[in-house]
C-alpha positions as CSV (number, residue, x, y, z in Angstrom):
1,X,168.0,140.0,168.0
2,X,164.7,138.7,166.3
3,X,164.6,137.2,162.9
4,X,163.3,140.1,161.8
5,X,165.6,142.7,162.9
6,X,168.4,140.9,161.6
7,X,166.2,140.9,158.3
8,X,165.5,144.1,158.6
9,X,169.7,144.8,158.8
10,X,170.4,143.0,155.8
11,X,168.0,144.1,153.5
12,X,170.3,144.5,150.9
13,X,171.8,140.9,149.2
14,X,174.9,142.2,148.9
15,X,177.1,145.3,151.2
16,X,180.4,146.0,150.0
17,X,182.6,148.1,152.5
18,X,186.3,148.7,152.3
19,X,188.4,148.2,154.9
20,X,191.8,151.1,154.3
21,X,195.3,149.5,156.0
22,X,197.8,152.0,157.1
23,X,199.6,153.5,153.8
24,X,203.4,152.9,153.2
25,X,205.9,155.6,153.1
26,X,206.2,155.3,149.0
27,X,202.0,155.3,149.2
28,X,201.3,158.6,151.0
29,X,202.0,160.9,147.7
30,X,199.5,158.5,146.0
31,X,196.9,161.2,145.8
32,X,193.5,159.3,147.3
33,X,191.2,161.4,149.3
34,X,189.5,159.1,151.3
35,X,186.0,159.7,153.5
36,X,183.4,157.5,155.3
37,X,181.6,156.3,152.2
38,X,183.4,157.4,149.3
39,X,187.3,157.7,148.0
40,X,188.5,159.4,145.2
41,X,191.8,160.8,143.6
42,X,192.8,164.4,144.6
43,X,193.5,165.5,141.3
44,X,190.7,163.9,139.6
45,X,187.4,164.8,141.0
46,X,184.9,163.8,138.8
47,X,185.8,160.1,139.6
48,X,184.4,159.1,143.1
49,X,183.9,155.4,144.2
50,X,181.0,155.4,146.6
51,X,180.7,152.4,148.9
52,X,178.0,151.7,152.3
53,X,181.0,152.4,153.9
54,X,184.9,152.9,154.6
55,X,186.6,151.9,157.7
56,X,189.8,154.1,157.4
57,X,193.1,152.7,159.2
58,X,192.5,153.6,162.6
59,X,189.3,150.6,162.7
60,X,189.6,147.8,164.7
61,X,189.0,144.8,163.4
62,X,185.9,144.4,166.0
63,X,184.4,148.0,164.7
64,X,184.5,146.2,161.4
65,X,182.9,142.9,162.2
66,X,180.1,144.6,164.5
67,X,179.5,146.4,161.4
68,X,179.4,143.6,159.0
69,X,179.5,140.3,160.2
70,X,178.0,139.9,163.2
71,X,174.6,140.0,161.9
72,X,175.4,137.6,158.7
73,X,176.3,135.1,161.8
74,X,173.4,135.6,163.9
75,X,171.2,135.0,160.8
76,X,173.2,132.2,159.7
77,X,172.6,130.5,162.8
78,X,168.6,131.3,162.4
79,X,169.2,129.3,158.7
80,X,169.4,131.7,156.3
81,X,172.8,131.5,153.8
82,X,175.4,133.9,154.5
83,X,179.2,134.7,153.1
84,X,181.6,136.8,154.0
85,X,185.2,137.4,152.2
86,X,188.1,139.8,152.0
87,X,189.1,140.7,148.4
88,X,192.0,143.2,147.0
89,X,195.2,143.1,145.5
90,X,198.4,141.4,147.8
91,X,199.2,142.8,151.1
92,X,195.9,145.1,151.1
93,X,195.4,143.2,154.8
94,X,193.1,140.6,153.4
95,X,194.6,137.6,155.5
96,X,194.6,140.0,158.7
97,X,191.2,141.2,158.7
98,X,190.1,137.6,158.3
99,X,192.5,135.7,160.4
100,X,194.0,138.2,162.9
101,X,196.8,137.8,165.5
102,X,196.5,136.2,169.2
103,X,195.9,140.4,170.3
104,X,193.9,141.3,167.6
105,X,191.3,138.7,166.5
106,X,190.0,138.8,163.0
107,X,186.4,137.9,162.0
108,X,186.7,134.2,161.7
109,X,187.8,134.3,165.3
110,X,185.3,136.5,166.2
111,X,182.4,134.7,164.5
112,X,183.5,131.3,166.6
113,X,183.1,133.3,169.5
114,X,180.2,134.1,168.6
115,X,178.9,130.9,167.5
């Protein structure tokens, strides 16, 4: 990709995407309705949390890094300033998306593969 095209891609200074783990037994009555860019509660509709996008639990970690990361490496490595990070509450799957397993890399593997 060209300097420009990866410009081009991240337009925006900021994307925030959510990344949905698989839900627990005690979570599935929780009442979330859930689609590709927006979540809201079932029973109360006029609340809806829009984001660029939402990987539900059946994304692989590489779906979501093609999708976000790979192009805040490739324009890292052209010299502009790049971050990416994993917040929510504990055991949302933070420290999995980042740091993966030996069969399932997560995107700081992935980005020194990259690199």
């Amino acid at each position: 990709k060209t300097i420009l095209s990866t410009l081009y891609i991240m337009s925006d200074n900021i994307r925030v995407v959510v990344r949905v783990r698989p839900l627990k037994s005690r979570e599935e009555s929780s009442g979330w309705n859930i689609n590709e860019n927006g979540m809201y509660l079932k029973n109360l509709n006029e609340t809806q949390y829009e984001f660029e996008k939402i990987f539900n639990e059946n994304c692989t970690t590489q779906n979501l890094y093609d999708y976000v990361a790979s192009d805040i490496i490739n324009a890292s490595l052209e010299g502009f300033n790049g971050t990416i990070f994993a917040y929510g509450q504990t055991s949302s799957g933070k420290t999995f998306t980042m740091e993966g397993c030996k069969e399932k890399p997560g995107i700081i593997p992935l980005a020194i593969t990259q690199i």
